[in-house]
VOGU-3710 file (C-alpha; in Angstrom, 3 decimals, decimal comma):
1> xxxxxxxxxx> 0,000/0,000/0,000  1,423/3,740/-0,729  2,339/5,796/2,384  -0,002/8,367/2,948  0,981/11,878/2,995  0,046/14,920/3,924  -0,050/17,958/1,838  1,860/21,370/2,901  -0,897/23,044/3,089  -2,709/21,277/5,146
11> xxxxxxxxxx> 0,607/20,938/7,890  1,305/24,468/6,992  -1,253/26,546/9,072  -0,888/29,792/10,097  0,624/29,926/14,129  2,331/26,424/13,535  5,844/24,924/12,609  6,793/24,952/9,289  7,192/20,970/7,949  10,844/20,684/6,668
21> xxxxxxxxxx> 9,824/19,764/3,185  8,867/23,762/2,710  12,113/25,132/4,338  14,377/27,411/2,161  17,020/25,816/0,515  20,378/27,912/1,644  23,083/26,393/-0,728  20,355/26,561/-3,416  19,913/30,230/-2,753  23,773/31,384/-2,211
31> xxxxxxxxxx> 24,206/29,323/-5,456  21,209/31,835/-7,178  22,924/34,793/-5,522  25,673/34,235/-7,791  24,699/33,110/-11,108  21,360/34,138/-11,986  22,007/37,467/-13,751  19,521/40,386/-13,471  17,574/41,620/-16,798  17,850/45,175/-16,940
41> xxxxxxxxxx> 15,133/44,922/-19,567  12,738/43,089/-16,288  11,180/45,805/-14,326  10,942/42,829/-11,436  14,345/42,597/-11,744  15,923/45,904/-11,436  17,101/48,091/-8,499  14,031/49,454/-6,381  14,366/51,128/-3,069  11,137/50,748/-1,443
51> xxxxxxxxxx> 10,198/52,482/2,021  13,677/50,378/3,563  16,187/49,894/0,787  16,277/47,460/-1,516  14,826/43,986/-1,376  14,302/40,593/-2,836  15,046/37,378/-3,518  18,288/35,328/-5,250  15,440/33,128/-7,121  13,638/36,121/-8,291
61> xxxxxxxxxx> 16,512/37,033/-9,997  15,713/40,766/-7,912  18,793/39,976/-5,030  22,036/39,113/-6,864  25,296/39,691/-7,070  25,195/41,670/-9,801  22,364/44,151/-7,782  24,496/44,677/-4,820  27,835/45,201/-6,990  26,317/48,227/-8,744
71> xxxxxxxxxx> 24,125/49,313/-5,677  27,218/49,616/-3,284  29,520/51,083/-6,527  26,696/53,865/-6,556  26,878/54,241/-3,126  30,534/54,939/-3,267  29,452/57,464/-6,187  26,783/58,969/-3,799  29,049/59,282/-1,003  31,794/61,007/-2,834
81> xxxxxxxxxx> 29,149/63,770/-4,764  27,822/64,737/-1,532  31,247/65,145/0,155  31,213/62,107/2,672  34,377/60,841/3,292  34,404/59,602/6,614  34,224/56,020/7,283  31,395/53,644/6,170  29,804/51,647/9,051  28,944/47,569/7,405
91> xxxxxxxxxx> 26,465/45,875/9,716  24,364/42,425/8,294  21,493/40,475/9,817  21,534/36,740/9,783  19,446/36,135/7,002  21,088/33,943/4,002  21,329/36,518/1,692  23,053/38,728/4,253  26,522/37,430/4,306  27,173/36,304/0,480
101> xxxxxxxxxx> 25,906/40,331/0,512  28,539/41,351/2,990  31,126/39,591/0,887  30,400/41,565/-2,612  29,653/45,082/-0,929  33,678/44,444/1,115  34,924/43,529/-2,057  33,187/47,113/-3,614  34,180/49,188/-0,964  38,291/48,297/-0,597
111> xxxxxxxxxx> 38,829/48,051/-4,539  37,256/52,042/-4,429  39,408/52,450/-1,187  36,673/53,338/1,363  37,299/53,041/4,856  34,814/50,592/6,180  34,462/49,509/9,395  33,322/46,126/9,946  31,761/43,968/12,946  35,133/42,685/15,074
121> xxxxxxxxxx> 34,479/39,184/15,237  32,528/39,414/11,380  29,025/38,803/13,179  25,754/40,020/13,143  24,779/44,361/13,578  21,174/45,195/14,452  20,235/48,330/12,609  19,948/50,618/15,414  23,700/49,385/16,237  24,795/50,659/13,204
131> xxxxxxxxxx> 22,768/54,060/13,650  24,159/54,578/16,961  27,676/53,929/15,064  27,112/56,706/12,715  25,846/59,417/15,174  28,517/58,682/17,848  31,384/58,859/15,251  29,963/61,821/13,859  29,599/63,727/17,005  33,239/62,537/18,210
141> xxxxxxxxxx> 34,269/64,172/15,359  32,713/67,328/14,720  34,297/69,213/11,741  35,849/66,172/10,041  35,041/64,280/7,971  31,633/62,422/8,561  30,297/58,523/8,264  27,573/56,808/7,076  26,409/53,185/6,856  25,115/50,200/5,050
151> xxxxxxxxxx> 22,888/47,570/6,675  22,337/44,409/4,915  19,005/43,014/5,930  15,365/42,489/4,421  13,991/43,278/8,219  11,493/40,477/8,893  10,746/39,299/5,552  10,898/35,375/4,401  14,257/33,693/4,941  14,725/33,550/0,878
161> xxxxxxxxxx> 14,516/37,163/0,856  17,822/39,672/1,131  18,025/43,739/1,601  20,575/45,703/1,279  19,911/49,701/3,138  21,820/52,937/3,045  21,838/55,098/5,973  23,503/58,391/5,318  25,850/60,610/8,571  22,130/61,590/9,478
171> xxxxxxxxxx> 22,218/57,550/10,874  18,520/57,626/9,703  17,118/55,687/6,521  18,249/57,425/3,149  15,589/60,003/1,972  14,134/59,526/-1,650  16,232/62,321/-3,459  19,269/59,623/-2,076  17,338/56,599/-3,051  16,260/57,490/-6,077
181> xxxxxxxxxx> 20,084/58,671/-7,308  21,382/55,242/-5,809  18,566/52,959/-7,663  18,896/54,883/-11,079  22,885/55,027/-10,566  22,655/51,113/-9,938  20,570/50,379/-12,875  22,961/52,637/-15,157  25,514/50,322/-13,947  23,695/46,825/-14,095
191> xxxxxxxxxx> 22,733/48,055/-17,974  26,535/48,730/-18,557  27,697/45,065/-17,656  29,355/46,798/-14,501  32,401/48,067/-16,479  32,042/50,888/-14,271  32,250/48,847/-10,791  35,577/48,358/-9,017  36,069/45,135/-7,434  38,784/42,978/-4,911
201> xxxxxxxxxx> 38,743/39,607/-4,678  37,463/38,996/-0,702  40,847/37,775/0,475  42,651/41,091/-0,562  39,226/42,756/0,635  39,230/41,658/3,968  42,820/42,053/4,558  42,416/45,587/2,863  44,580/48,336/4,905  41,221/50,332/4,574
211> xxxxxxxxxx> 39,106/48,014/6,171  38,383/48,323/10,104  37,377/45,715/12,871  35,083/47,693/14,955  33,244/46,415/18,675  29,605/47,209/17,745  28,273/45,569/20,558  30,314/47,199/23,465  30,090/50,536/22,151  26,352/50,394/22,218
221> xxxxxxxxxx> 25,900/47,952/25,428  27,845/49,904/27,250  25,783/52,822/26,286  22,300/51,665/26,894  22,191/53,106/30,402  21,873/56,426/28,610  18,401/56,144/27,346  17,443/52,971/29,666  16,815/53,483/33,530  18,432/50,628/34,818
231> xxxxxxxxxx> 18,298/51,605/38,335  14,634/50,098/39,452  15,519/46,684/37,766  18,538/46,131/40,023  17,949/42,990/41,825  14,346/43,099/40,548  12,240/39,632/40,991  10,224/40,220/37,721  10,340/37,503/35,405  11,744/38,696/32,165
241> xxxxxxxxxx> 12,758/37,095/28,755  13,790/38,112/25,328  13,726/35,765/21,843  16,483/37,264/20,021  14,090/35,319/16,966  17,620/33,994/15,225  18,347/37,853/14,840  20,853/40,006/14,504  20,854/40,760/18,202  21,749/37,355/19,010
251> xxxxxxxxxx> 25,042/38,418/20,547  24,100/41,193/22,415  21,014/39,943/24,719  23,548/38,329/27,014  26,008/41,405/26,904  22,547/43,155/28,141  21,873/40,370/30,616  25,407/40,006/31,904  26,093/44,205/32,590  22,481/45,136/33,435
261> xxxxxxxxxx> 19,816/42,205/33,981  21,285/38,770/35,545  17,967/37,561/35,558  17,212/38,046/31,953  16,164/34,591/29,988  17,558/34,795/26,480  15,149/32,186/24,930  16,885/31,204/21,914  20,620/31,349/21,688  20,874/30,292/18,093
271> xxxxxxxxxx> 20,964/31,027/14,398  19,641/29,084/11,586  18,875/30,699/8,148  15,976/28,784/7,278  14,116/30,069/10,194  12,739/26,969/11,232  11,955/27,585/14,741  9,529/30,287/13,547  6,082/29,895/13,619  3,559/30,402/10,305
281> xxxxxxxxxx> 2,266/33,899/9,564  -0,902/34,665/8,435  -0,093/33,713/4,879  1,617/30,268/5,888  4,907/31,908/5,300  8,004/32,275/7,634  8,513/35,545/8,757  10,118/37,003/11,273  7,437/39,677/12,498  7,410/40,150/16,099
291> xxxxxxxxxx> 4,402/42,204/15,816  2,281/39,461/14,437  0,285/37,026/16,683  1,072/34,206/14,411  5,018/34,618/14,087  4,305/34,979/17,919  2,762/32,167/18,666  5,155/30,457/20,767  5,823/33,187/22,767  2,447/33,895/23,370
301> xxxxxxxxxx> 1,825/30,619/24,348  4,013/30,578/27,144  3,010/34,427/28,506  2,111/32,902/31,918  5,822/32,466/32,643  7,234/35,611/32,522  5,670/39,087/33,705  7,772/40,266/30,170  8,914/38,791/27,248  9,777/40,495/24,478
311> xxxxxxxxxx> 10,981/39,341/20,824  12,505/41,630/17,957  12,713/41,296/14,144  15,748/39,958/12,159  17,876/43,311/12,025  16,254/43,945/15,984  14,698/47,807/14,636  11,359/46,421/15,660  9,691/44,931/18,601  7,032/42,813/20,351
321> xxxxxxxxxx> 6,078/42,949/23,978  4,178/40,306/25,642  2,932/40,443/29,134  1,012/38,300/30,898  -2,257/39,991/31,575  -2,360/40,924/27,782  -0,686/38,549/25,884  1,081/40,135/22,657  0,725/43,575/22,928  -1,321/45,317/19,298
331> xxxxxxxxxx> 1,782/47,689/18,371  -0,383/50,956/18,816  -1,535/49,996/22,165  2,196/50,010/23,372  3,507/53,155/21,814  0,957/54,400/23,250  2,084/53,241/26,660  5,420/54,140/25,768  4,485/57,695/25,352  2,785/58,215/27,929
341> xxxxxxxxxx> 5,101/56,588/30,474  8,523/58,276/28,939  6,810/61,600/28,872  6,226/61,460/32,826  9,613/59,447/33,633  12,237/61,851/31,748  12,247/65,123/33,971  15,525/66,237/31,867  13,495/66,256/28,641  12,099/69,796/27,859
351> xxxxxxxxxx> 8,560/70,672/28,185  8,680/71,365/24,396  9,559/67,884/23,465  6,763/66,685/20,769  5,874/63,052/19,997  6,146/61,846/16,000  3,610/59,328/14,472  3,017/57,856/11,202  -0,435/58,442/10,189  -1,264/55,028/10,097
361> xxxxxxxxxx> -1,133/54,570/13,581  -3,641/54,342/16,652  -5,942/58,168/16,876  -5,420/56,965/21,038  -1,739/58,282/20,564  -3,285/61,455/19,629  -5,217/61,748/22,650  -2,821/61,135/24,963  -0,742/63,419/22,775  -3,012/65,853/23,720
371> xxxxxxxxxx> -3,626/64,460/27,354  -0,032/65,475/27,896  -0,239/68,584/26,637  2,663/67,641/23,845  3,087/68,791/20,358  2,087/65,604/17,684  3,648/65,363/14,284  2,186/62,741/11,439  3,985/61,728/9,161  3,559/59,209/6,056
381> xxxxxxxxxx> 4,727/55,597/6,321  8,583/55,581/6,467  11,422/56,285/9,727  13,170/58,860/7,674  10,430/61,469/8,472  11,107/61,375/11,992  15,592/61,804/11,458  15,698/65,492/11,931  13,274/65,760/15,207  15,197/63,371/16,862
391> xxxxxxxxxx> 18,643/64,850/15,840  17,424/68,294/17,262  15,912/66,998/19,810  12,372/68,149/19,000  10,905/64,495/18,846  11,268/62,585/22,511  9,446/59,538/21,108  8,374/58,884/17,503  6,843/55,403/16,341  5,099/53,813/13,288
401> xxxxxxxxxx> 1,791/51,175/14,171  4,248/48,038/12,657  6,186/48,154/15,999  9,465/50,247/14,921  9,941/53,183/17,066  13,321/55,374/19,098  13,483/57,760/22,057  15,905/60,275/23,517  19,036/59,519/25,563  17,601/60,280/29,419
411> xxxxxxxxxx> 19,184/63,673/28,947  17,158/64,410/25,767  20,233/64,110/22,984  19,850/61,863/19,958  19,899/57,896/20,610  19,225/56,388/17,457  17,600/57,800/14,087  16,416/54,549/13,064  14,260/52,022/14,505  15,346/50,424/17,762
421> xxxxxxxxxx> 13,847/47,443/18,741  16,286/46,672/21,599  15,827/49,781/23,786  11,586/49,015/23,342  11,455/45,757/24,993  14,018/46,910/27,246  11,701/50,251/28,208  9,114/47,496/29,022  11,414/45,921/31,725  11,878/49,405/33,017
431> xxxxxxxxxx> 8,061/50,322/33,581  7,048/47,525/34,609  9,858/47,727/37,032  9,045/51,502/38,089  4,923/51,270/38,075  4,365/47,720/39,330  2,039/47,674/36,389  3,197/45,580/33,317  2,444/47,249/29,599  -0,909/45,472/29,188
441> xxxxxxxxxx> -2,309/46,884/32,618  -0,822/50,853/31,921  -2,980/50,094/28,368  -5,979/49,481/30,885  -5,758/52,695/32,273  -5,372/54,386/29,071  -8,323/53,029/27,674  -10,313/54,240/30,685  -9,799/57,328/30,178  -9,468/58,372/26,288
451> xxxxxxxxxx> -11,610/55,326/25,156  -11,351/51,525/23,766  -10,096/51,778/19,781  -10,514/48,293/18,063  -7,506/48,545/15,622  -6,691/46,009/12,800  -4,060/46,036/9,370  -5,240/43,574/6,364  -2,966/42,822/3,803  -4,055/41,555/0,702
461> xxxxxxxxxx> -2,441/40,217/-2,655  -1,495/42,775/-5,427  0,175/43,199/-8,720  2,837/46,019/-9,094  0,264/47,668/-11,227  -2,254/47,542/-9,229  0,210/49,172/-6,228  1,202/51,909/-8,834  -2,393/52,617/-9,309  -3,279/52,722/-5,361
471> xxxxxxxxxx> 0,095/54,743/-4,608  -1,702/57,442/-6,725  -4,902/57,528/-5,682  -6,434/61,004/-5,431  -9,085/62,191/-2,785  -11,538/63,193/-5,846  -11,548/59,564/-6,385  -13,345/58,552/-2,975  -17,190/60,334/-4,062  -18,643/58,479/-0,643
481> xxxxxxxxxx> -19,811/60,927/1,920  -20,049/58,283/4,964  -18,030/55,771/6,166  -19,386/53,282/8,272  -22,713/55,225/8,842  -20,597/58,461/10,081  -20,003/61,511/7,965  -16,248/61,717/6,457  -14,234/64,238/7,864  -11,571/64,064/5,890
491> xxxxxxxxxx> -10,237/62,422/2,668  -6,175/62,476/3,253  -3,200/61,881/0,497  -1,092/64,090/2,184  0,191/63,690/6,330  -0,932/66,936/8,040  2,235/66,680/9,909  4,583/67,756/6,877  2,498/67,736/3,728  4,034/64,350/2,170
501> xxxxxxxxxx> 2,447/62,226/-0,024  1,239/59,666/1,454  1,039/57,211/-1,264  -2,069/56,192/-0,644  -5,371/57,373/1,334  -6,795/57,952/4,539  -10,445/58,438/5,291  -11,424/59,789/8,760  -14,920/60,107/10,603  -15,209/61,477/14,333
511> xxxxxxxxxx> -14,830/57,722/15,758  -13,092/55,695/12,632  -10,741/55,738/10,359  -9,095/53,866/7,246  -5,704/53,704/5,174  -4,735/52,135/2,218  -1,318/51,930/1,164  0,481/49,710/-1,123  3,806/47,524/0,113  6,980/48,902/0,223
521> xxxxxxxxxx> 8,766/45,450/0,116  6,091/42,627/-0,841  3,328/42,331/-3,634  0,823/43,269/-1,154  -1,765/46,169/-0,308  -2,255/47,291/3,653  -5,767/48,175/5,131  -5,379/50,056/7,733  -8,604/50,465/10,067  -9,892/51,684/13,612
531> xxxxxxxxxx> -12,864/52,376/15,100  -13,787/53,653/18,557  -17,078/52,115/18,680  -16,487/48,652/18,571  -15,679/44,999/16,677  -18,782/45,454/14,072  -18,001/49,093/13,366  -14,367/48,177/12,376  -15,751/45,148/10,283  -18,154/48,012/8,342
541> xxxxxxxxxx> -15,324/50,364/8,161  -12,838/47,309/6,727  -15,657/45,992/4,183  -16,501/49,871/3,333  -12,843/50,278/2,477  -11,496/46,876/0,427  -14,504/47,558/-1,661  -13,222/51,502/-2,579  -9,518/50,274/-3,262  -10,359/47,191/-5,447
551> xxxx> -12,707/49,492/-7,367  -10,328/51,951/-7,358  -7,068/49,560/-8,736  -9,196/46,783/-11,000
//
């Protein structure tokens, strides 16, 4: 009789283990990475910098060696036109993609003879490492000549996926007048067979007199009690735990644990490029998303044994608190805690200090925005619109609704000016240290007094084309005059916070609200949707809205 089997798809549910027949094949990808060969012809295939860099995968023929060649050689390009000529901060996640990736952009950099400096012990950099990198250099050295940085990650995207991100002396993600010049310089080059690209062979590369072994994590460790207030976890009985998720942080949860918190369970110690201790997200897919309850499901399952865990994405610039009143903490419902907590709990930050938020997150942050009597800018989707309020010190906390979000040093000076995931699950420690009230419970309270939002983000299949056509949607095109039985009160392609195109739309009443945005780094469209008064009203607001963007991009 034939063994039975059973299909993928039926093992494969969302929340569960991946069976090893659907794992990533690594030497199958590092062996795509170097000879499939990118058609410049192939819109799929060419350089695109999305909201994060660029991104893709070896199979796809849209992460290759060719891409990163011409993408760093237009870096160098970049870098020189603008006058940077400082040294170039490297950092890579643990992705598969990431280190073949590491290997070409070394080989770029010491053939053009950039100074690059370069993890000490060649291991993994979260992103807010190498931020923190940048801005410390920089201010060290005030009137010379400045740094930047690459980071080689596609944040929490499938394990067959690879990124590659350039974060100019600002230590912030690239704005699109950079971007843009990079991804058109890179496809110039890709077109031109790379005559143009200067290249070492990795031996001479890594031996290179202009490459730098720098100690990433003890520069930023040792640092954290700047912007963390270690003092009421000292000899603290919580119970607290962090799952590095097979991330780039791997190495520096028990530097953390060792200087600051002893008690600290690190829950995975490990790295493994296909990801396989992941659990299925909501598409069946591996991904590293520490904001969704799926990728979280092992965590969440064991909530009752810590008052705090906390997990962060593959490069660590997001995060995902779980407590155990609350289990996995909805993103919005902890920056909101966030705010108000570090806005009460930093008496050296000005009264001045505002709070930055992208507009598709939680209308609660504006209330206790207001509550607090602070200043609230909104922004579009994207970190970089938050780099110069944070440099100034303008912005004490900024945060976007997919769990990426920074804060001031304690004294009210620049931290990071990208995402940190490490200092957000470590800011849950401290509160919950401080209040005797874990994140869930402060939530509680906040809810009791500005009201309950119900707050969900749907993503849903779509063509490039059909992005294009939603990233240029116009408020003339929305002709309803209620949403969800309410009046509209506004029809949004532009953040009130700075004017920026939002590339896409936002439709507010008094108690709901909806955005729809096309995917910076996957062939999807997001819904974005609250409501104030309830489960069904978000349901009417969601079906209101998928109905006005497929109409809108069929």
């Amino acid at each position: 009789m034939p063994e039975e089997t059973t299909s993928a798809a039926t093992v494969n549910r969302p929340g569960t283990l991946p069976s090893p027949d659907t794992l990533v094949d690594v030497p199958r990808l590092v062996t795509a990475y170097y000879s499939i060969r990118p058609d410049p012809e192939n819109a799929a295939q060419r350089v695109s910098f999305g909201t994060s860099g660029h991104r893709g995968s070896a199979f796809d023929g849209s992460f290759n060696d060719d891409h990163i060649a011409a993408i760093t050689q237009a870096i160098v390009d970049y870098r020189r036109g603008q006058g940077i000529s400082g040294p170039l901060f490297l950092a890579k996640d643990t992705h598969a993609l990431s280190e073949p990736a590491f290997t070409t952009a070394l080989e770029v950099l010491a053939a053009n003879s950039i100074d690059v400096m370069i993890d000490d012990q060649l291991g993994y950099t979260p992103t807010p490492a190498l931020s923190h990198a940048i801005l410390t250099y920089n201010a060290a050295n005030k009137g010379k000549p400045q740094s930047d940085g690459i980071v080689i990650t596609p944040s929490h995207n499938p394990p067959e996926d690879g990124g590659f991100k350039y974060n100019p002396p600002n230590g912030g993600p690239a704005d699109t007048t950079a971007t843009k010049w990079i991804e058109n310089r890179a496809n110039q080059l890709i077109a031109d067979r790379l005559t143009e690209v200067k290249r070492f062979n990795y031996s001479l590369a890594i031996k290179a007199s202009t490459t730098h072994r720098h100690d990433y994590i003890t520069a930023y460790v040792n640092d954290l009690v700047n912007v963390i207030d270690f003092a009421p976890l000292a000899g603290t009985t919580l119970k607290l735990a962090v799952d590095p998720l097979g991330g780039a942080g791997v190495y520096y949860w028990p530097r953390i644990a060792e200087k600051y918190l002893p008690k600290l369970q690190i829950l995975d110690r490990y790295v493994d490029p296909t990801f396989r201790f992941m659990t299925l997200d909501w598409d069946g897919r591996i991904r590293m998303d520490c904001s969704s309850p799926y990728a979280m499901a092992s965590m969440i399952a064991n909530k009752d044994r810590f008052d705090v865990s906390w997990a962060c994405d593959t490069d660590h610039d997001r995060h995902g608190i779980v407590t155990r009143t609350a289990g996995l903490l909805n993103p919005n419902h902890y920056l909101a805690v966030s705010i108000q907590y570090l806005f009460t709990h930093r008496p050296e930050w000005s009264a001045k200090v505002g709070i930055g938020k992208t507009l598709v997150s939680s209308s609660i942050i504006d209330r206790v925005a207001k509550g607090l009597g602070r200043p609230m800018l909104e922004v579009p989707v994207g970190f970089k619109w938050f780099v110069d309020g944070l440099i100034d010190g303008s912005l004490g906390f900024v945060g976007e609704e997919s769990a990426g979000a920074s804060f001031l040093r304690r004294n009210g000076t620049v931290w990071t000016t990208d995402k940190d995931g490490l200092i957000m699950g470590l800011l849950a420690a401290e509160m919950t240290a401080v209040t005797g009230k874990d994140p869930g419970q402060l939530y509680g309270e906040l809810t009791a007094k500005y009201g309950s939002p119900v707050y969900q983000r749907i993503d849903a299949e779509a063509t490039k084309e059909q992005k294009a056509k939603l990233a240029k949607l116009s408020a003339a095109q929305v002709t309803a005059k209620t949403l969800a039985g309410e009046p509209i009160t506004s029809i949004l392609t532009e953040a009130p916070g700075n004017h920026a195109p939002i590339g896409g739309l936002k439709v507010t009443t008094e108690n709901g609200w909806f955005a729809a945005r096309p995917s910076g780094t996957e062939d999807v469209y997001k819904i974005y949707a609250e409501s104030f008064n309830g489960e069904a009203h978000l349901k009417q607001i969601q079906t209101e809205a998928q109905a006005l963007v497929t109409a809108a991009i069929s």
